[in-house]
N, C-alpha and C positions, 0 to 999 in steps of 0.2 A: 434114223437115229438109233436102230437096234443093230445096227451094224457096225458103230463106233465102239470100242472094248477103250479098258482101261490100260490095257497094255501096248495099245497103239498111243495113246497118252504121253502113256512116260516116255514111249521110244523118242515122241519128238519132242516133249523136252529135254532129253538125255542128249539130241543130237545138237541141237543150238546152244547144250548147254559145253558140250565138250567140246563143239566146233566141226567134227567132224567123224565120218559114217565110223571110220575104226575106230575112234576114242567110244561114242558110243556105245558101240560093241563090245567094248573092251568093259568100258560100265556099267552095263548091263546083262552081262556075262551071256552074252550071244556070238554069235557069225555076223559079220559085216551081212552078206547076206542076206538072213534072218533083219534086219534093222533094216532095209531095202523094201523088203517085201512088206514089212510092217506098215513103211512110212506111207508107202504105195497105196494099203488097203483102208488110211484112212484119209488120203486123198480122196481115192473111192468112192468111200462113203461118204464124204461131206463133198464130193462134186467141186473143186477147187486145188489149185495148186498152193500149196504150204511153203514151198523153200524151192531157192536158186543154188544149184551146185554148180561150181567151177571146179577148173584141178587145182587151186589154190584154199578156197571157201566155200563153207556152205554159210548161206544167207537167208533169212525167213523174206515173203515176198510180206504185203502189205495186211493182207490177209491173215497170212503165217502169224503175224505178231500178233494179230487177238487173237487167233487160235492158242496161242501157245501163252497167253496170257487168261485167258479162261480154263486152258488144260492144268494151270499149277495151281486155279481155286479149287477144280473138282477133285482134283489129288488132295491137296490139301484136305478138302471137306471129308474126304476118303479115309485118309490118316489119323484125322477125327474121331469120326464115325467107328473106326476098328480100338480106337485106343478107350470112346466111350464103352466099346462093347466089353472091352475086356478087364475095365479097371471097375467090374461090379464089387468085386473083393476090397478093393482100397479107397473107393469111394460110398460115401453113403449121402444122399440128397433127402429131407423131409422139407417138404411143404404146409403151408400152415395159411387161412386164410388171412386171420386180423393178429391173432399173438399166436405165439407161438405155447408153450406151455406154461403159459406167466411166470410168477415168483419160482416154478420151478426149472426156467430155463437156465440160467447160470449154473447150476448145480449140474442139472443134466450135461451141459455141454463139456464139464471140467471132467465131470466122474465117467464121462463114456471115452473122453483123449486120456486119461489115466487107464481106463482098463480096456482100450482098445489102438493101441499108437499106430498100429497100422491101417486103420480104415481114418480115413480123414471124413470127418462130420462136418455138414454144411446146412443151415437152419436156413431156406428158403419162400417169402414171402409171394404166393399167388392170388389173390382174390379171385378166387374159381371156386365150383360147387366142390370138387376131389381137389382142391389146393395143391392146382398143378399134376396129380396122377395121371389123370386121363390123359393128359398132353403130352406127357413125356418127360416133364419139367423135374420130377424127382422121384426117387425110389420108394419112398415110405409120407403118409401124409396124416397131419395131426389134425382131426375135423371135431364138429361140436353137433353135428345133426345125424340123424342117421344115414346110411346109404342102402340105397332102394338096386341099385344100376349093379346085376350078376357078375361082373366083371372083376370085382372089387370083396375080398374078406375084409371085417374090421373088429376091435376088441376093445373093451370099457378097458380106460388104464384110468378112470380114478374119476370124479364128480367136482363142480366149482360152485359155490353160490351166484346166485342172477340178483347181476345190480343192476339202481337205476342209475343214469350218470346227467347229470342238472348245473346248470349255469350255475358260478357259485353266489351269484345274486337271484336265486330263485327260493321263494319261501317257505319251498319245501327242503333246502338246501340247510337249512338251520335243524332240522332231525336229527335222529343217529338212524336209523331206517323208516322205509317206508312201507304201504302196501299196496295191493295192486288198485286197491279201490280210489288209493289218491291219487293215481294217475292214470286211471280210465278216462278222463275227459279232457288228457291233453294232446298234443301233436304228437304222437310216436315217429322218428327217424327209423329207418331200416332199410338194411341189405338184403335186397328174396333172394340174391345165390347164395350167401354164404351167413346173413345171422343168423341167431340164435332162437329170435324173440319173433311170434308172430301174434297176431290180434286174439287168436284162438285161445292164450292164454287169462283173457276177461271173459266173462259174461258175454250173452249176447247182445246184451240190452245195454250193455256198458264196456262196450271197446276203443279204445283211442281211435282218432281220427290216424293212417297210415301214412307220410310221405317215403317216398324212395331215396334214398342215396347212393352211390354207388362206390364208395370209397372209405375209410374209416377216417381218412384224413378230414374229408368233404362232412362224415360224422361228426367228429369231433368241431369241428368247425363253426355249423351249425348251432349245433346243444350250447357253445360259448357263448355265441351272438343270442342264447335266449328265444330261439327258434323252433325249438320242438329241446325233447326230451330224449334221450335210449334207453332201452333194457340190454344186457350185455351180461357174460360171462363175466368171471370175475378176475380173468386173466387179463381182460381188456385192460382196467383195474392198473394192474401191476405192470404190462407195458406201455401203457399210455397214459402216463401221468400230464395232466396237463391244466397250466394256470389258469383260471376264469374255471374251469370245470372238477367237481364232485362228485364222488361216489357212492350211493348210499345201499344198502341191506334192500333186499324187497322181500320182507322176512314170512310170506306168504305163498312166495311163488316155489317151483319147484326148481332144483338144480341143473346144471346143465351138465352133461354125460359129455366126457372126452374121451374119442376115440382113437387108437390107431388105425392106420386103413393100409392096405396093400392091395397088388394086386395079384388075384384067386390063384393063377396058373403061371404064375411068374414071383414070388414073393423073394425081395433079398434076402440073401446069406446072412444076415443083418437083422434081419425083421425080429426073431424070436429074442433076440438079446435088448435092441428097442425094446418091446412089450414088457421084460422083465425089469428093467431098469424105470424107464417110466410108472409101472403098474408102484414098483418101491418109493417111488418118490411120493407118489402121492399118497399113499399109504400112511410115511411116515409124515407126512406135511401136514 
């Protein structure tokens, strides 16, 4: 496998694609020759004959043709891969576990295509602990907890209130806020990769009963059917409006900190102009 190159690749689809060894050559600006020896050295190395030459045609044997049909995914993937690496300037990917920056996403995404037309923004949803950083999944990530994991800088762009969010047929859903003492003795709903809200925030002697869920959908779902309760960002709030379910103040609890996050020794071209623009919005919001 360490003996197959990329350039033995393209020679043989260059050659099936042209039909033959001088067109090849000709398109891939080599010596007949050189395209000989190529085709040779990755017969070679995958131990297999790839193509039938006559003085008329060249022809893949049976073989040849998934070869030469896997060689134009790896290329491809290749192509990829060089055009992800290099479009860090004109693209920009942020991640974001459950919402993105609530009531202030809309604004952010009009005022960043107005004062940046050449970088294309793209608001991508991960339910992951780094929403999607670690993976590879996007350039810059909006989180709500802190990050512990050195790999990773991150910076307060601004604070949200922590709601509860309740069936709209629940009796505590007739309030205009709550506090945390009237929902210490119910079902708390929660996500441990990416909420907000952990038990730690009650008493000890008076903490919700915990279930897990692992979705906000599967959240939201739940809290409707009258099944447990959420605490949540208040961004939730503003992206997930949804019928059967209410929002109310937990005018008790502490806020939740919204961070940007990047990564320490790799941070986008992008990143400082994010942090300035978000840090404004919430500022003025």
């Amino acid at each position: 496998m360490d003996e197959v190159e990329l350039r033995q690749l393209r020679c043989l689809v260059a050659i099936v694609d042209e039909g033959t060894f001088t067109d090849a050559a000709i398109a891939l600006g080599v010596s007949q020759a050189a395209v000989s020896r190529t085709l040779a050295g990755l017969e070679r190395a995958l131990g297999v004959r790839l193509l039938r030459r006559t003085s008329r045609e060249v022809t893949p044997t049976a073989t040849g043709l998934r070869v030469v049909e896997r060689a134009r995914r790896v290329l491809a993937d290749v192509a990829d891969l060089v055009q992800e690496a290099g479009s860090g300037h004109t693209r920009l990917r942020i991640g974001y576990a459950w919402s993105a920056v609530g009531r202030h996403t809309v604004a952010f995404q009009r005022r960043w295509h107005a004062a940046h037309p050449g970088i294309d923004l793209h608001l991508i949803r991960v339910n992951a602990a780094f929403a999607g950083l670690g993976e590879g999944a996007c350039d810059l990530a909006v989180v709500r907890r802190p990050l512990e994991d050195r790999r990773f800088d991150s910076a307060i762009v601004g604070l949200e209130r922590r709601l509860c969010a309740l069936a709209a047929d629940d009796p505590l859903a007739r309030r205009r806020s709550v506090r945390l003492a009237d929902i210490g003795g119910r079902i708390l709903l929660v996500d441990r990769r990416t909420g907000t809200t952990t038990p730690e925030l009650w008493p000890p002697d008076a903490r919700p009963v915990v279930e897990e869920i692992r979705d906000v959908e599967d959240w939201l779902t739940e809290i409707a059917a009258g099944r447990g309760i959420g605490v949540t960002a208040e961004s939730t709030a503003n992206q997930y409006p949804r019928p059967g379910i209410v929002y109310r103040p937990v005018r008790d609890a502490e806020p939740v900190a919204v961070r940007l996050a990047w990564w320490r020794d790799d941070p986008h071209p992008a990143q400082q102009a994010v942090l300035e623009l978000l840090s404004e919005l919430y500022r003025s919001g």
